[in-house]
C-alpha positions in Angstrom: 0.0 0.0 0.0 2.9 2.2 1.1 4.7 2.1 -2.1 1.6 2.9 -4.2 0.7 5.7 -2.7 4.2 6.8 -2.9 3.5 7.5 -6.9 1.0 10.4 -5.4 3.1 11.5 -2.9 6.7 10.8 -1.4 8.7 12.5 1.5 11.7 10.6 3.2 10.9 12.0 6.7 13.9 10.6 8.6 16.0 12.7 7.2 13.9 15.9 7.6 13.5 15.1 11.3 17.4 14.7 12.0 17.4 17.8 10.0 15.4 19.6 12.5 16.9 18.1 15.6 20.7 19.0 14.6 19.0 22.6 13.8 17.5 22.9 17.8 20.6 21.7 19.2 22.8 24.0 16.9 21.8 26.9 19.2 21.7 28.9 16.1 19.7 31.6 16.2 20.2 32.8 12.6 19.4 28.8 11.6 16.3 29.0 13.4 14.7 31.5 11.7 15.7 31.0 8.4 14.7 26.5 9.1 10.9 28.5 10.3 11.1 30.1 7.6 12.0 26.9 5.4 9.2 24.8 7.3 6.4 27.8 6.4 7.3 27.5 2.7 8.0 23.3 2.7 4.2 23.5 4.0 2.5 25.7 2.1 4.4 23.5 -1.0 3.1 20.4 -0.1 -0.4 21.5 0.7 -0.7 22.9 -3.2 1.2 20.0 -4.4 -1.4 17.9 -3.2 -4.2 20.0 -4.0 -3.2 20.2 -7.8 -2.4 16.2 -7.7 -5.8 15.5 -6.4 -7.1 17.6 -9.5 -5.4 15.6 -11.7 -7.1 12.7 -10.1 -10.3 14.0 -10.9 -9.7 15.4 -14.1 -6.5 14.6 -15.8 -6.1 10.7 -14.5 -5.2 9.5 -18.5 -1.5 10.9 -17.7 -1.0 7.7 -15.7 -1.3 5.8 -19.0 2.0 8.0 -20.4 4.9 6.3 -21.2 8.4 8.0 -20.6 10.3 6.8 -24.2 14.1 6.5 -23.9 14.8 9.7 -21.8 17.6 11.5 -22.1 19.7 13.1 -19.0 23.0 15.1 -18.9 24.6 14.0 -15.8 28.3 15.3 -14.1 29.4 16.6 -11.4 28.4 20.4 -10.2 29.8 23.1 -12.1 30.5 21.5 -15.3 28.3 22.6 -17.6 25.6 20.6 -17.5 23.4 23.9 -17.9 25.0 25.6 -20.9 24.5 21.8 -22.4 20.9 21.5 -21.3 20.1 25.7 -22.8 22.0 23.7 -26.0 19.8 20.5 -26.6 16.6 22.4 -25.5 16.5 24.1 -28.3 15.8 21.2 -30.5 11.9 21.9 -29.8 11.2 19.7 -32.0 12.5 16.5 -30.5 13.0 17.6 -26.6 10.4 18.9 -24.1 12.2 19.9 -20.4 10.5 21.6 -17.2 11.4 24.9 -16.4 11.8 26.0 -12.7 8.4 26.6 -12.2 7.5 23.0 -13.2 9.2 21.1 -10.9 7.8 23.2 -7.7 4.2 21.5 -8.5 5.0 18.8 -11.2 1.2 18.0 -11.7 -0.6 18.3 -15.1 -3.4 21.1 -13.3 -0.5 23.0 -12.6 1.7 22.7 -15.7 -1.5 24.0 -17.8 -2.4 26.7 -15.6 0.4 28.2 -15.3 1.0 27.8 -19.2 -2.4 29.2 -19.5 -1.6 32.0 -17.3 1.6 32.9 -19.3 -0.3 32.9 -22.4 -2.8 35.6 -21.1 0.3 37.7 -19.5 1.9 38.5 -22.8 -1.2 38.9 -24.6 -2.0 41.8 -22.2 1.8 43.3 -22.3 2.8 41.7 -19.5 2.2 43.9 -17.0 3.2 41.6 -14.0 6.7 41.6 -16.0 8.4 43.8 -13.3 7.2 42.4 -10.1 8.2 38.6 -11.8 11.2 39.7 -11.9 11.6 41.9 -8.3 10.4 38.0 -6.5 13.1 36.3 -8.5 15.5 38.7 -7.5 14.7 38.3 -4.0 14.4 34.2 -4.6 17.5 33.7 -6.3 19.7 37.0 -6.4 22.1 35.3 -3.8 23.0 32.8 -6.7 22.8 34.9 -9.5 26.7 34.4 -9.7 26.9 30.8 -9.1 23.7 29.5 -10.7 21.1 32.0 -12.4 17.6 31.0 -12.2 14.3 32.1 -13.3 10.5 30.8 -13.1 10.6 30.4 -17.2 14.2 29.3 -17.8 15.1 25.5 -18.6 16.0 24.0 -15.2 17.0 20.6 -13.7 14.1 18.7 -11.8 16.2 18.5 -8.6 13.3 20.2 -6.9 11.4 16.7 -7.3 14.1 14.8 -5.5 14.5 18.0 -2.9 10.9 17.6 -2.3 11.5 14.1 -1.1 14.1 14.7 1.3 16.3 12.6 -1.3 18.1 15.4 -2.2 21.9 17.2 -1.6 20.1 20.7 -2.1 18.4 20.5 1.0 21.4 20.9 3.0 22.0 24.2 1.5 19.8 25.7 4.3 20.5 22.7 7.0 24.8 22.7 7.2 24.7 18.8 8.7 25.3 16.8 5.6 28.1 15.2 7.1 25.9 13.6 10.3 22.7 12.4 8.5 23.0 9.3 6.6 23.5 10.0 3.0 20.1 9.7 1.5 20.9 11.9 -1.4 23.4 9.5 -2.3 19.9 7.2 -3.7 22.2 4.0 -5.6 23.8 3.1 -2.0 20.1 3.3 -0.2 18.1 -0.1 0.4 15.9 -1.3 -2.4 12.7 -0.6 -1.1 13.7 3.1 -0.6 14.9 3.7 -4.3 11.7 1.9 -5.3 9.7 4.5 -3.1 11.4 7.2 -4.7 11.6 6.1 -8.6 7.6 6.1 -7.7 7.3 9.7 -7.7 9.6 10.8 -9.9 8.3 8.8 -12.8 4.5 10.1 -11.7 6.2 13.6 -11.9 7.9 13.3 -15.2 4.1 11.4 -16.5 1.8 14.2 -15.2 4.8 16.7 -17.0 4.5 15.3 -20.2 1.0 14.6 -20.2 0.6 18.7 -18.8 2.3 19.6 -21.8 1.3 17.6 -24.2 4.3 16.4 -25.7 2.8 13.3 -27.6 6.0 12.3 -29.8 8.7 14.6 -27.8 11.8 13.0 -25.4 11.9 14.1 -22.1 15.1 15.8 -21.3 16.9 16.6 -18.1 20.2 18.1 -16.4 21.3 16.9 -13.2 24.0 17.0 -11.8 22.6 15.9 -8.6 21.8 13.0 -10.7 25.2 11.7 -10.5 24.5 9.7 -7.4 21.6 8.1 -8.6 22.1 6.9 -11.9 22.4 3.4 -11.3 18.3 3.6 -9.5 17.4 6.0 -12.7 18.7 2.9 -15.1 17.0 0.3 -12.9 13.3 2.4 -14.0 14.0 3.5 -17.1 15.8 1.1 -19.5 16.4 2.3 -22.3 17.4 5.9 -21.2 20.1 7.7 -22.7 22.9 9.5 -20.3 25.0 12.6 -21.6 28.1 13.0 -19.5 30.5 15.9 -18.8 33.8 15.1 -17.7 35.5 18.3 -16.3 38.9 18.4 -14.5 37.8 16.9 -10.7 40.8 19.8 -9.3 38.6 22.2 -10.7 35.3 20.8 -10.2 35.2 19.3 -6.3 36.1 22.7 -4.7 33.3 24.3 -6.7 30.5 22.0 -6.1 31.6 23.2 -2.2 31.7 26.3 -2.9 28.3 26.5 -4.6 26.6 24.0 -2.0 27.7 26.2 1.0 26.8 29.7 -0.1 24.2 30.6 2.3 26.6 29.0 5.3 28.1 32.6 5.7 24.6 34.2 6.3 23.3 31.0 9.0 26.2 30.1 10.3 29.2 32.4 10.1 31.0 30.3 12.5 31.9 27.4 10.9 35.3 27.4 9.1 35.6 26.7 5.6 37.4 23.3 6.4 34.8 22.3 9.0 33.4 19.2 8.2 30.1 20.5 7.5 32.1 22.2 4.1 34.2 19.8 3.6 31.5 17.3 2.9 31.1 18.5 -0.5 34.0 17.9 -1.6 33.9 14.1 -0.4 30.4 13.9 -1.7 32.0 15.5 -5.4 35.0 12.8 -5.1 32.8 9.9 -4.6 30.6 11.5 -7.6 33.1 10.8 -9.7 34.0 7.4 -8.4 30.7 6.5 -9.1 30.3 7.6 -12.5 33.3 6.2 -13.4 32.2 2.9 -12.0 28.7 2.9 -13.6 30.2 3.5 -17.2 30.2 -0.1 -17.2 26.6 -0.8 -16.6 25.7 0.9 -20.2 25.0 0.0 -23.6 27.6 1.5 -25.2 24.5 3.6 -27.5 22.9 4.6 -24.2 26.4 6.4 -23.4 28.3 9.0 -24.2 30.6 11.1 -22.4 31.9 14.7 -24.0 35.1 16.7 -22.3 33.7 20.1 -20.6 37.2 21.7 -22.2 35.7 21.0 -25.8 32.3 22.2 -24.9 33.6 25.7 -23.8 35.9 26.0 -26.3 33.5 24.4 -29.3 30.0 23.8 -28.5 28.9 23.3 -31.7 31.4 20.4 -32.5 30.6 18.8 -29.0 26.8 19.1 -29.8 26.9 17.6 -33.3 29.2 15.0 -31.8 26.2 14.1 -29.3 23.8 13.6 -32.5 25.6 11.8 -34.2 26.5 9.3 -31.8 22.7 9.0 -30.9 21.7 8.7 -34.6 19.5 11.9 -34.0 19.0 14.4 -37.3 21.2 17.5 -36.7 19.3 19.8 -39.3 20.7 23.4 -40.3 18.4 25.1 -38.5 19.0 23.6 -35.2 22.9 24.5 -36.5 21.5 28.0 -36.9 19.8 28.5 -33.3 22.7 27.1 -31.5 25.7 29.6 -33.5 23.3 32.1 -32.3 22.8 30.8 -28.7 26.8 30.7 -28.4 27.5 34.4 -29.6 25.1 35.9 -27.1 26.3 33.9 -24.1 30.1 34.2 -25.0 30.0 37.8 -23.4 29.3 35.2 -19.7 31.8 35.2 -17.5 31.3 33.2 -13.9 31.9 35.6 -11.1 32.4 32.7 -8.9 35.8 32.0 -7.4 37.1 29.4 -5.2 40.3 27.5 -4.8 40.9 24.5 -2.9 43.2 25.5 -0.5 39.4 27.5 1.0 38.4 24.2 2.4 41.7 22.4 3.0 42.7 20.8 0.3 45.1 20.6 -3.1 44.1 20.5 -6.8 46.8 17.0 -6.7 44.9 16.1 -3.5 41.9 16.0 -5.0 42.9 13.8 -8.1 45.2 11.4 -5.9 42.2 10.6 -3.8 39.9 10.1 -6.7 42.4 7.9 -8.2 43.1 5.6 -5.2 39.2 5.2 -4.3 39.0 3.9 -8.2 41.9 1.7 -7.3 40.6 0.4 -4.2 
């Protein structure tokens, strides 16, 4: 019974309640306000998640008959372009459909066409609202605008599905005690019955998506970078998915996923030292990332697989895109050429204004690829 109703709804409580008690003991007051604050919103989220699910119920119940055909997901490790990639490949409209941030908050088909319907009528009267959007993202998100932009109508990776769960890294953004509770976001090294539980809900998530937006002969696509330690339960649901990796330089890419993954620790805890243990997590969790991933390459089809360098997509995206088509066998028309040159000029004026070295949280660029190399070893 427990695992059918966890297609309609899913949340890993355990972890949210050592979550909590590490956050009473902390004698934080800054922590406390902001995890009330975090509790209000985590409430009100799951009371209109369930209201727009039971909707569907009534209403929209055919999505459960959508199949999800050979998905496609771009997986690597934090900071490695995963989202340049996913902006790439999404726009082949044609062949991909992808949720945008707003989607995966309430990933219901009542939600997905209301608040397509709602966007409709906005631009057809001017958009009026255009300003204020824009004044609650700011708020939202400006203290990432460095590190990750986001926006309500901008591709985004469905992280917020796992996060919603409890199954997620993200969630220890706001509570700095990822190394003390058991590592749930780390799904392939949970118990069966757990990833089953979990696989549940996403896959009702991704059906009501697709079946919200109508995408009849259209692959679902995702980034995730999250993703990365829990592709092995991802390939144990859906078969004959496809996985895009980016391989990017671990010295470079361990200390960021740290440094992004701690930002707000300044603001709730300014104590802690960069190479606390509560920091210095993310860097294990990046190194055993790529362990993983390295491991898994194995479990492919070598057609379901392909791995691109993050060097050559920066320096060439084109090249590394076209290489991606043609190993899948997917048509690369001059058109889609077209949108992507243009994509590339307008971004190439980007530059990250996120810095970080890994001395910050106690280690070397040859530590981290020594350590890497011996947990492959071992």
């Amino acid at each position: 019974m427990r695992l059918i109703f966890s297609r309609f709804y899913f949340i890993h409580f355990r972890t949210l309640f050592l979550c909590l008690c590490y956050t009473v003991k902390s004698f934080n007051i800054r922590l406390w306000l902001l995890t009330a604050f975090f509790i209000i919103l985590w409430i009100v989220n799951l009371i209109l998640h369930i209201f727009f699910r039971l909707i569907d119920e009534l209403f929209f119940w055919k999505y459960k008959k959508k199949s999800i055909k050979q998905p496609v997901f771009i997986i690597s490790n934090p900071r490695s372009g995963t989202t340049f990639l996913h902006n790439l490949l999404a726009l082949d409209e044609e062949r991909f459909t992808y949720m945008k941030f707003a989607d995966t908050l309430f990933c219901s088909v009542s939600f997905v066409r209301t608040y397509k319907l709602l966007n409709r009528i906005h631009h057809c009267i001017g958009s009026p609202l255009s300003s204020v959007v824009r004044f609650v993202e700011n708020k939202l998100f400006g203290g990432w605008k460095n590190i990750h932009p986001m926006r309500f109508n901008q591709p985004e990776e469905d992280e917020a599905i796992f996060a919603q769960m409890m199954l997620s890294p993200g969630i220890f953004i706001l509570f700095p005690f990822a190394d003390r509770v058991p590592a749930s976001y780390f799904l392939d090294l949970q118990d069966a019955h757990l990833q089953e539980k979990a696989m549940n809900f996403y896959e009702d998530c991704v059906k009501r998506f697709l079946y919200g937006v109508g995408s009849e002969n259209k692959t679902y696509l995702a980034k995730n970078v999250c993703s990365s330690g829990r592709v092995a339960t991802l390939l144990s649901r859906f078969r004959d998915l496809k996985i895009i990796h980016i391989y990017r330089n671990p010295a470079e890419a361990v200390t960021s996923m740290a440094s992004m993954f701690s930002s707000m620790y300044p603001l709730h805890s300014p104590s802690l030292a960069k190479t606390d243990p509560a920091y210095r997590i993310w860097c294990e969790l990046s190194m055993n990332y790529y362990v993983h991933l390295f491991n898994m390459k194995k479990k492919f089809e070598p057609a379901q697989y392909v791995q691109i360098s993050y060097d050559e997509l920066i320096k060439d995206p084109l090249s590394s895109v076209e290489m991606i088509y043609n190993y899948f066998n997917w048509n690369f028309s001059h058109h889609l050429k077209n949108k992507i040159s243009t994509y590339v000029k307008q971004s190439r004026n980007y530059k990250s204004k996120h810095f970080y070295k890994p001395e910050d949280f106690g280690f070397t660029g040859q530590e981290i690829s020594s350590t890497i190399n011996n947990r492959l070893n071992n």
